[in-house]
Structure formats: C-alpha cells, structure tokens
N, C-alpha and C positions, 0 to 999 in steps of 0.2 A: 898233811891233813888226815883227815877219819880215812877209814877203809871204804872201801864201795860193796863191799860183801858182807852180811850179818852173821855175828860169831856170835858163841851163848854170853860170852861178857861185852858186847855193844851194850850202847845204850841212846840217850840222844839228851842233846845238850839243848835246853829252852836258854836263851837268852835276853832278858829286857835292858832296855838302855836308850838312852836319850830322853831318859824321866826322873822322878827323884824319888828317893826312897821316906816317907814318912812314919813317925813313932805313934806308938801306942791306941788301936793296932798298930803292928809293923805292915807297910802295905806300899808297893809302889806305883806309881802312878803318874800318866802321860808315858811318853815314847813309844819308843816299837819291838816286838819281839821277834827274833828270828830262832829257826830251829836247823843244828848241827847233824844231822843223822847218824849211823854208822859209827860212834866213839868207842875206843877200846878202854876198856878198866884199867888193862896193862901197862897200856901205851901212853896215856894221853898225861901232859905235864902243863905247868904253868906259860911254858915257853909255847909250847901249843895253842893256848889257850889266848894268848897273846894275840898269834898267828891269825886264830878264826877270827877276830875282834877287828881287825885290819879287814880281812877279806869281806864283812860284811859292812865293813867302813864306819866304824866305831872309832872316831878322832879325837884326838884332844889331850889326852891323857886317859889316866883311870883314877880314880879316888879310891877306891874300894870295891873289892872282888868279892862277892860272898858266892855261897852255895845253898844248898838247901839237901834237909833230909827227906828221901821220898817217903810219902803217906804223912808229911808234916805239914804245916803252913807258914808264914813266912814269919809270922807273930813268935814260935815255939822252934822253927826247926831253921834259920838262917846263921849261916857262920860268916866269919870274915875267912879269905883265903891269907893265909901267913906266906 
C-alpha cells in the first residue's frame, strides 16, 4: 500500500464507486468516495491500484478506470486508464 510518511511526490488518491458515471456534462453520481493518503508518484501502478479497491471493498469487477487531471473537471480532464 501508500507509505505512511509524506514525500514531496505523495499525493492522495480520491476515489468514487458504487455510482455511475453520466455524459454531457461528464459527472458522476450516487455511491461513495473514499480517500487513499500518502501515494507515491513513483511507486504506485495499476496492480496497486487494484489492491486499494479491494481494501476499501470495491467488488464485482471494474468497467473502467479513469483518472483525472488536477485543476480539471471531470467534463475536460477525465481519461480512461489503458
């Protein structure tokens, strides 16, 4: 998992899930968000990312991973994870 100490490339992972994502705007909506603290820029990978998603008991599968650009909104700065 994350570190438990803050390095200058930590970051923190916001998380939504268990809602659905709707178009135009792009905006999601229902479920719940959890937050990952202490992420390393370096470190942290898909299989990671996986990992937190489990621990916060996010089941079922996954459809679609996206990201977001910080200072973006979800309309302009949302990607899919490849």
């Amino acid at each position: 998992m994350c570190a438990l100490l803050a390095e200058p490339d930590d970051f923190t992972l916001k998380i939504f899930h268990g809602g659905k994502m709707t178009d135009e705007p792009r905006t999601y909506v229902g479920g719940d968000i959890d937050y990952i603290d202490f992420c390393n820029a370096d470190q942290i990978s898909l299989i990671e990312i996986f990992s937190m998603l489990k621990e916060i008991e996010v089941e079922g599968g996954f459809h679609v991973l996206w990201y977001k650009l910080p200072g973006t909104n979800f309309d302009k700065g949302l990607f899919p994870i490849d």
